[in-house]
Biopython code that builds the backbone (N, CA, C, O; Angstrom):
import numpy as np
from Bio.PDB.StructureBuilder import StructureBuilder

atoms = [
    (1, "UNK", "N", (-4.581, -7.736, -10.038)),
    (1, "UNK", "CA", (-4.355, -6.323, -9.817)),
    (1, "UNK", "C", (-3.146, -6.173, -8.893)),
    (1, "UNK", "O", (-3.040, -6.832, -7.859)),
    (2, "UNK", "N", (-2.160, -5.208, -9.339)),
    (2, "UNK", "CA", (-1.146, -4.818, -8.180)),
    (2, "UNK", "C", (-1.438, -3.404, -7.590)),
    (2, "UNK", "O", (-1.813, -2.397, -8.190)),
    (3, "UNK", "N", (-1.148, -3.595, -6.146)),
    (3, "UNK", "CA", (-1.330, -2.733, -5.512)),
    (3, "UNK", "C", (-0.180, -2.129, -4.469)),
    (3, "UNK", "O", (0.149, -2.768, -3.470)),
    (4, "UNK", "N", (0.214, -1.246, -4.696)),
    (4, "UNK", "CA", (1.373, -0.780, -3.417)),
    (4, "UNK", "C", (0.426, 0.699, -2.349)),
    (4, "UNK", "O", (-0.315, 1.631, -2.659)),
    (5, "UNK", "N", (0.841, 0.323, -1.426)),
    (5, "UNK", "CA", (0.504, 1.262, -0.406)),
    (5, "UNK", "C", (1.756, 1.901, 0.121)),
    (5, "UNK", "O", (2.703, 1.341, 0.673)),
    (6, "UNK", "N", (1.619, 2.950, -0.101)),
    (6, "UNK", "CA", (3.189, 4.084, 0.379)),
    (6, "UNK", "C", (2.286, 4.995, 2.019)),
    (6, "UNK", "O", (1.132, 5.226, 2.383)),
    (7, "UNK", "N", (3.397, 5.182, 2.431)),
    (7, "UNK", "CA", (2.991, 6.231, 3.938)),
    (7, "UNK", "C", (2.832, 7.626, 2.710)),
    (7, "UNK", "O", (3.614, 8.067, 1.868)),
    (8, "UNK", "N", (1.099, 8.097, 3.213)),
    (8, "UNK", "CA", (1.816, 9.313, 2.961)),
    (8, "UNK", "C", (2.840, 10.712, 3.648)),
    (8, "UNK", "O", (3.409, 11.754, 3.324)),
    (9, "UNK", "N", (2.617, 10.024, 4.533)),
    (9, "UNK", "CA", (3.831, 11.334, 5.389)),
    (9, "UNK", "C", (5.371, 11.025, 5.091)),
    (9, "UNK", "O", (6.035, 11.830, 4.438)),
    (10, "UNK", "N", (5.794, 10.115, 5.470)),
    (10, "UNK", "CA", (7.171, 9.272, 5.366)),
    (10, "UNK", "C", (7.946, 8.872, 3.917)),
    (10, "UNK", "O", (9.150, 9.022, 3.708)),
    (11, "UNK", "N", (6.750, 8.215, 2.778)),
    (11, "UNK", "CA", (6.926, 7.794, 2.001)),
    (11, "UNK", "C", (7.094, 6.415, 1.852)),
    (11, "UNK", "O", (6.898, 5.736, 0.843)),
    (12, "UNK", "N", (7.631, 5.930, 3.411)),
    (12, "UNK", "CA", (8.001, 4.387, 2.520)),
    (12, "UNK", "C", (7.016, 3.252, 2.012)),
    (12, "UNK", "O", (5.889, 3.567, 2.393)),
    (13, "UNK", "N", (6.992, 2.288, 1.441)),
    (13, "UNK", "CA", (6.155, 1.321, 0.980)),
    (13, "UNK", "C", (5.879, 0.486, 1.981)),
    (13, "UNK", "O", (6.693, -0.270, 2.512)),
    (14, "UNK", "N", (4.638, 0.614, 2.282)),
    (14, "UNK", "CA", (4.022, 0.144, 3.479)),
    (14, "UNK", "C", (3.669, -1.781, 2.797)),
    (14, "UNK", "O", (3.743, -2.753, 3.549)),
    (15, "UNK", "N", (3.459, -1.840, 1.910)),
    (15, "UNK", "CA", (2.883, -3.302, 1.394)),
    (15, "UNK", "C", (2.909, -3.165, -0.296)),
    (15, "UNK", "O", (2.722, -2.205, -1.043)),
    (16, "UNK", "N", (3.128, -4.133, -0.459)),
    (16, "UNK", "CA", (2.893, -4.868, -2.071)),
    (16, "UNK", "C", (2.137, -5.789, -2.344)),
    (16, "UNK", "O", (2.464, -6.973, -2.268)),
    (17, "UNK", "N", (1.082, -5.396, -2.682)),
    (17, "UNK", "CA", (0.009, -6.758, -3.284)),
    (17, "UNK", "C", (-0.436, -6.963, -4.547)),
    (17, "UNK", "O", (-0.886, -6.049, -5.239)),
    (18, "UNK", "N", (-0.340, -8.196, -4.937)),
    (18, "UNK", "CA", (-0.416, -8.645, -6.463)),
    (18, "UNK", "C", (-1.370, -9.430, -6.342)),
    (18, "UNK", "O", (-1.146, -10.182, -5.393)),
    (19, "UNK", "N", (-2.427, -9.659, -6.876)),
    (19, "UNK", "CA", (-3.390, -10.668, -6.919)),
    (19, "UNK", "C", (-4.543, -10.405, -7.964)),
    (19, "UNK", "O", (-4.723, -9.201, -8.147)),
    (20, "UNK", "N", (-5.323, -11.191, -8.656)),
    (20, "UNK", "CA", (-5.638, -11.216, -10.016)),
    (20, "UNK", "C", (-7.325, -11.384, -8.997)),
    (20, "UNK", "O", (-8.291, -10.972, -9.639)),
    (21, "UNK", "N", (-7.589, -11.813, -7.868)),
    (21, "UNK", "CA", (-8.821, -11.277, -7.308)),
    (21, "UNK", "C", (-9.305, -10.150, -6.474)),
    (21, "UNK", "O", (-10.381, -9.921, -5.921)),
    (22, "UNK", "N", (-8.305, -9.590, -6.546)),
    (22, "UNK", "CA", (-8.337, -7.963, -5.916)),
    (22, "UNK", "C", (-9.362, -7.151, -7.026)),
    (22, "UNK", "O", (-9.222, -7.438, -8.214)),
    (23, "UNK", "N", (-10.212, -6.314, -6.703)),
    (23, "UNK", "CA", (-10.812, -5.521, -7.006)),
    (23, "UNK", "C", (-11.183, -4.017, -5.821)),
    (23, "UNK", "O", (-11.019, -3.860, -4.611)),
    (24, "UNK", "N", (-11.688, -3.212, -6.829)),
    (24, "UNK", "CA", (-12.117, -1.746, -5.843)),
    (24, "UNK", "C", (-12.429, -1.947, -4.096)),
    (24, "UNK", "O", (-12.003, -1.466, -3.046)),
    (25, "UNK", "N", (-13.752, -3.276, -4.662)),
    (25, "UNK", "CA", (-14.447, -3.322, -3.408)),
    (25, "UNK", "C", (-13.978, -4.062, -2.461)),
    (25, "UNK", "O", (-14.296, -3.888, -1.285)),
    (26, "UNK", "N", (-13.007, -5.157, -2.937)),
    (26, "UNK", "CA", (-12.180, -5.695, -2.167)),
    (26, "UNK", "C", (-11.431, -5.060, -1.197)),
    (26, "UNK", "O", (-11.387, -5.266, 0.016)),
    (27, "UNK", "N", (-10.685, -4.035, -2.084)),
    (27, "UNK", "CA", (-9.685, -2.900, -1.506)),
    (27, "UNK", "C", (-10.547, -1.974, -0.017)),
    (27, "UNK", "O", (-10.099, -1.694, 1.095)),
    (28, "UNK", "N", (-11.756, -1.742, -0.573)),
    (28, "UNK", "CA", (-12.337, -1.293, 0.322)),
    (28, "UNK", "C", (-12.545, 0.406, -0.280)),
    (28, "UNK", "O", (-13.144, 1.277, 0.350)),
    (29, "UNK", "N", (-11.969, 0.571, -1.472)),
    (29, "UNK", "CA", (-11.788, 1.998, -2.404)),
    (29, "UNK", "C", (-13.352, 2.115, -3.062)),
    (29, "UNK", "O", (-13.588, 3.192, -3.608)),
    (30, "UNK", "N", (-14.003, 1.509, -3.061)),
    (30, "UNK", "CA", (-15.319, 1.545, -3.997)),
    (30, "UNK", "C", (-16.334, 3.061, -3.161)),
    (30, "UNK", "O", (-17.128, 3.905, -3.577)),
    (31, "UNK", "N", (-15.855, 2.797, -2.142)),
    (31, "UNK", "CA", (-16.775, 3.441, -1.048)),
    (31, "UNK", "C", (-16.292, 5.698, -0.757)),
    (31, "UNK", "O", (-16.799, 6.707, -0.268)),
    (32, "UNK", "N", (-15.018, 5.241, -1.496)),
    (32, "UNK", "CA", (-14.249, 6.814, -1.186)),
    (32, "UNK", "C", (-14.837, 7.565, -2.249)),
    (32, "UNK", "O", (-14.890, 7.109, -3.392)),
    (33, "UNK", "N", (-15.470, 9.159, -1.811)),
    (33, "UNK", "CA", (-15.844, 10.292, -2.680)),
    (33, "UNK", "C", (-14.300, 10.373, -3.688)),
    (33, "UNK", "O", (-13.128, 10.016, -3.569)),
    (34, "UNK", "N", (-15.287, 11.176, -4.846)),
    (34, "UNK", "CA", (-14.246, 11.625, -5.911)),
    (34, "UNK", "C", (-12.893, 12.122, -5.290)),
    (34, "UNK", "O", (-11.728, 11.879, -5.606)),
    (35, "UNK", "N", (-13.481, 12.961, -4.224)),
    (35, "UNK", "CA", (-11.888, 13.756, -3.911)),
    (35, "UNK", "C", (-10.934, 12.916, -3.139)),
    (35, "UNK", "O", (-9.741, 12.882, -3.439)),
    (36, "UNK", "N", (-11.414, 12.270, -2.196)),
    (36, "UNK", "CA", (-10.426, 11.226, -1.732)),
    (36, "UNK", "C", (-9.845, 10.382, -2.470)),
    (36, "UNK", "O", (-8.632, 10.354, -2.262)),
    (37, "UNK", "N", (-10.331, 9.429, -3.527)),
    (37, "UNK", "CA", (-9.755, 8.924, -4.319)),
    (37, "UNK", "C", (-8.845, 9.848, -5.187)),
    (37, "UNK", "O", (-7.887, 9.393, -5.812)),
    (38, "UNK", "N", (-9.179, 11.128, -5.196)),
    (38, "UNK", "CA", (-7.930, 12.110, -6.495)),
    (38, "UNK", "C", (-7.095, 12.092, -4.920)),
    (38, "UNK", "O", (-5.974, 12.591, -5.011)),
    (39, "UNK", "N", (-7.340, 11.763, -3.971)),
    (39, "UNK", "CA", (-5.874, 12.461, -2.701)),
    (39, "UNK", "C", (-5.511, 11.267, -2.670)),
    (39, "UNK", "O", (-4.302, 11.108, -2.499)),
    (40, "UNK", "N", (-6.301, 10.112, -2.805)),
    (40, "UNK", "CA", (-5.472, 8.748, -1.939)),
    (40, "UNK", "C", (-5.016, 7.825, -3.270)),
    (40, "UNK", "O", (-4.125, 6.976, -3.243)),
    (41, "UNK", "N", (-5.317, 7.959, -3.703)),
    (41, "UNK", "CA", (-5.191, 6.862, -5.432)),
    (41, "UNK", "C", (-4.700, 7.432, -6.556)),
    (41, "UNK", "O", (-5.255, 8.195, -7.347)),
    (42, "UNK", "N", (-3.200, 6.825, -6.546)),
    (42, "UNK", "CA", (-2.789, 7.262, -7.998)),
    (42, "UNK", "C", (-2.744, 5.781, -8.963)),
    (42, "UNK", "O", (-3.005, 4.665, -8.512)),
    (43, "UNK", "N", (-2.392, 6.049, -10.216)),
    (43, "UNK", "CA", (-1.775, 4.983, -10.959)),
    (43, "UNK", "C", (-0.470, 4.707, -10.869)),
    (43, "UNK", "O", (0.158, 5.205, -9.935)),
    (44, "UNK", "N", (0.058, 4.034, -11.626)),
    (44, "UNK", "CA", (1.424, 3.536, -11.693)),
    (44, "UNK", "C", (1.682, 3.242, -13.152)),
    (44, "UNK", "O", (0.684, 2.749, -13.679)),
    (45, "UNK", "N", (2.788, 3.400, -14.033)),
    (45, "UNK", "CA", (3.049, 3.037, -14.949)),
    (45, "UNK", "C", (2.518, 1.740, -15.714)),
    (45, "UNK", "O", (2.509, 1.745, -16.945)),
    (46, "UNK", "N", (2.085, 0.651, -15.010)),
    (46, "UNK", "CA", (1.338, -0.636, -15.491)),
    (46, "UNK", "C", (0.274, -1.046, -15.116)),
    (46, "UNK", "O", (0.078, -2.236, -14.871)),
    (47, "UNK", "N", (-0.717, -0.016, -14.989)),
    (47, "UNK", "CA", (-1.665, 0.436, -14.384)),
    (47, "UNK", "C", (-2.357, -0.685, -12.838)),
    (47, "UNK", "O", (-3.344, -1.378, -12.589)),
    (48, "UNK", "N", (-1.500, -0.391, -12.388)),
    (48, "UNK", "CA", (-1.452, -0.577, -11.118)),
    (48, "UNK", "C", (-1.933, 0.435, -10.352)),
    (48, "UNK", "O", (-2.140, 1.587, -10.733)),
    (49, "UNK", "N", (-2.148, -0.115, -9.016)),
    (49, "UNK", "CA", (-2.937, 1.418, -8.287)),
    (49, "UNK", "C", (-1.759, 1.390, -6.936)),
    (49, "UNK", "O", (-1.115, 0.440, -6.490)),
    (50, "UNK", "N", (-1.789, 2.680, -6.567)),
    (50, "UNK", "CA", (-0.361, 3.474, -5.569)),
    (50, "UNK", "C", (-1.556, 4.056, -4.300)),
    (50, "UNK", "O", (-2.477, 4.784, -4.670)),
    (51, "UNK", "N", (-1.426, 3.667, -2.857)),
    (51, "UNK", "CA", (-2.777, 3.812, -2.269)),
    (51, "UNK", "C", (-1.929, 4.965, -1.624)),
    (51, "UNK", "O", (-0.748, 4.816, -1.938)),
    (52, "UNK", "N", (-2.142, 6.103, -0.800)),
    (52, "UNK", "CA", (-1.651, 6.590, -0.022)),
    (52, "UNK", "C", (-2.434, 6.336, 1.136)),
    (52, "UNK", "O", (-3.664, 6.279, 1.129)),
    (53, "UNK", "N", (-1.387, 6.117, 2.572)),
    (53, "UNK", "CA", (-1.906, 5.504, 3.933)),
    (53, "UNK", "C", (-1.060, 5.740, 4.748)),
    (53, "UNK", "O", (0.068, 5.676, 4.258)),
    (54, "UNK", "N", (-1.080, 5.945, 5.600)),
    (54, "UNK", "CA", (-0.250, 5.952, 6.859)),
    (54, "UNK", "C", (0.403, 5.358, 7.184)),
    (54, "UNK", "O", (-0.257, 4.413, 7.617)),
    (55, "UNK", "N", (2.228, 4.988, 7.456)),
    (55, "UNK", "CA", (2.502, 3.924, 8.475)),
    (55, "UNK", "C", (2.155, 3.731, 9.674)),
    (55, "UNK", "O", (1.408, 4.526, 10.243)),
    (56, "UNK", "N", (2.655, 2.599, 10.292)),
    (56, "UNK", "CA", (1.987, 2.642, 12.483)),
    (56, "UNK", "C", (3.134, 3.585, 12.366)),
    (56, "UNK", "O", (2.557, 4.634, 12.079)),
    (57, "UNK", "N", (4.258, 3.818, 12.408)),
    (57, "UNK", "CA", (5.023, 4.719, 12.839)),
    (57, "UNK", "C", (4.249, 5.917, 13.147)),
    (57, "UNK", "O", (3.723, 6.387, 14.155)),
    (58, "UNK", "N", (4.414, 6.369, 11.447)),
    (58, "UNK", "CA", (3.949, 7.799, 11.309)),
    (58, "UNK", "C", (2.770, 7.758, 12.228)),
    (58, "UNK", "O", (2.778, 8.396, 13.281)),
    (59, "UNK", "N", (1.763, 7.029, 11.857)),
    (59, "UNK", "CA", (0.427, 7.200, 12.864)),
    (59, "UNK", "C", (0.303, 7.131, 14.120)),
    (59, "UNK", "O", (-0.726, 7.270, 14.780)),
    (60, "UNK", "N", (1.583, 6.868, 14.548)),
    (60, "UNK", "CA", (1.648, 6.845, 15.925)),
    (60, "UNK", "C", (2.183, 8.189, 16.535)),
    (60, "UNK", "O", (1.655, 8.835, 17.440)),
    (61, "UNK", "N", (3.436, 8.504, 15.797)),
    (61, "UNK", "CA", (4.040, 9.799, 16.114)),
    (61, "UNK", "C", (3.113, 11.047, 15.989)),
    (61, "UNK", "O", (3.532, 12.066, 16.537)),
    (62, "UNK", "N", (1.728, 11.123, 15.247)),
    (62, "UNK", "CA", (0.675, 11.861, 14.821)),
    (62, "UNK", "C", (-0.270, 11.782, 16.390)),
    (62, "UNK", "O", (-1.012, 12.711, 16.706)),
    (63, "UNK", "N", (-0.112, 10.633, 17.199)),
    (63, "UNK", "CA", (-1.024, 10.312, 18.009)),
    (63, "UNK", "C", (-2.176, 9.514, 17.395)),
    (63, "UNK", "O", (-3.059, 9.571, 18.251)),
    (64, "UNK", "N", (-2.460, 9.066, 16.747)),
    (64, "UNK", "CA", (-3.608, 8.193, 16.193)),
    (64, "UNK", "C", (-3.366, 7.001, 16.418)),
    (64, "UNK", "O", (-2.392, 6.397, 15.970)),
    (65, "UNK", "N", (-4.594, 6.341, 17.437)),
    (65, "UNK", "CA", (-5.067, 4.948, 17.643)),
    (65, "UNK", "C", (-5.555, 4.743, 16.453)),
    (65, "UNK", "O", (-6.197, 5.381, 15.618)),
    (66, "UNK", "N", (-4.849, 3.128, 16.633)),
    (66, "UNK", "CA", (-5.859, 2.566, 15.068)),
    (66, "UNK", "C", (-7.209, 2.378, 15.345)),
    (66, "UNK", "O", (-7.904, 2.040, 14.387)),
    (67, "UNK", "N", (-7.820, 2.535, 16.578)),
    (67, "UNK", "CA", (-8.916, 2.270, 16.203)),
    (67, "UNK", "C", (-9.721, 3.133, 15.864)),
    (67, "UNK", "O", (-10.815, 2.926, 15.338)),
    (68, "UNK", "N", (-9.153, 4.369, 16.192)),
    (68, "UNK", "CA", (-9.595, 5.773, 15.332)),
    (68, "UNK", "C", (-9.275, 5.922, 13.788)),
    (68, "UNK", "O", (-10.039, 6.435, 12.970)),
    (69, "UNK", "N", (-8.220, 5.475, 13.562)),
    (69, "UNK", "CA", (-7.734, 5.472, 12.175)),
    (69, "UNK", "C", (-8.679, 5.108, 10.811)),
    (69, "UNK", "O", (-9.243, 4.016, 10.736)),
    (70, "UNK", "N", (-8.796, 6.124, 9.748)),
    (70, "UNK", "CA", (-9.777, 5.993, 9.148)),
    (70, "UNK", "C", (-8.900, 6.016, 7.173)),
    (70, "UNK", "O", (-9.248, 6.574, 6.132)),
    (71, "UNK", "N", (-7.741, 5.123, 7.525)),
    (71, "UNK", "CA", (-7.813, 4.801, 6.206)),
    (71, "UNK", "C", (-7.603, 3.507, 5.805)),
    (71, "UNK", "O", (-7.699, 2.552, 6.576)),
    (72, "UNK", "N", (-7.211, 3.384, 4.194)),
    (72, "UNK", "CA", (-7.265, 2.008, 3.695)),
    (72, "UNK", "C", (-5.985, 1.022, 4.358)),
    (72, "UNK", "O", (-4.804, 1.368, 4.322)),
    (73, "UNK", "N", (-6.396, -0.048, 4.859)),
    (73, "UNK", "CA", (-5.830, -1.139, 5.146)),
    (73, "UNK", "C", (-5.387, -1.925, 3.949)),
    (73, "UNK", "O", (-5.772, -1.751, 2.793)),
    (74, "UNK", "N", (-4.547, -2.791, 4.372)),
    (74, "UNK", "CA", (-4.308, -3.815, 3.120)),
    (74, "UNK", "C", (-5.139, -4.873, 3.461)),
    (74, "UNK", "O", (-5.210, -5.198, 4.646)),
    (75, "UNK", "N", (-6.188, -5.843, 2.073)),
    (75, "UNK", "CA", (-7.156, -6.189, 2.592)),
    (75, "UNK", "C", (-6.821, -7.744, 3.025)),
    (75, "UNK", "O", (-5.742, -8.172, 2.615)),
    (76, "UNK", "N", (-7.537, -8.520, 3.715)),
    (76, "UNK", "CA", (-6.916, -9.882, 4.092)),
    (76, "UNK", "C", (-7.344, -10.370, 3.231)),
    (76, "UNK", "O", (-8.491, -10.372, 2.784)),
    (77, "UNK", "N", (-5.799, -11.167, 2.690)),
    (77, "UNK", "CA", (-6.114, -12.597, 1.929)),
    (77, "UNK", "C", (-6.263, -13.859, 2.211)),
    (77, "UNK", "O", (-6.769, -14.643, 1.407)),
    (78, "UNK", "N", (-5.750, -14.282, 3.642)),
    (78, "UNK", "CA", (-5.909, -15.455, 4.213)),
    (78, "UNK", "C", (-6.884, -16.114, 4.676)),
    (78, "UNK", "O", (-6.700, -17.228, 5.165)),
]
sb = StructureBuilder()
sb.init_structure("model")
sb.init_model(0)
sb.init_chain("A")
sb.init_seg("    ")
for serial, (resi, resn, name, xyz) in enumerate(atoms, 1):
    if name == "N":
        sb.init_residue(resn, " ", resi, " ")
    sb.init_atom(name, np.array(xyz, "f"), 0.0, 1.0, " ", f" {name:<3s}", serial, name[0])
structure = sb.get_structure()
């Protein structure tokens, strides 16, 4: 599965992940109501998924600690 995460305030591409063991629940997306997923999850032309998330920038300039921060991360592969 490929996955890009864009800021949504800023726009830029926060991460690119490609991996063929990525799934929903992996992502941590399994868990989001209908409407969040129609605000945070689009497709992509090769059906790839487009996450919308925050940069630290943006989230910082907003005032938000990450440890308050309540969206999708990119998930660890290591």
């Amino acid at each position: 599965m490929k996955v890009t995460y864009i800021c949504d305030c800023c726009g830029v591409t926060i991460d690119n992940l490609e991996d063929p063991r990525l799934n929903e629940e992996k992502l941590g997306i399994n868990t989001l109501t209908p409407e969040e997923r129609e605000d945070i999850i689009k497709y992509d032309d090769n059906n790839g998924l487009i996450i919308y998330s925050l940069c630290d920038q943006c989230g910082e300039e907003m005032g938000f600690d990450d440890s308050r921060l309540e969206y999708i991360k990119p998930p660890e592969l290591h």
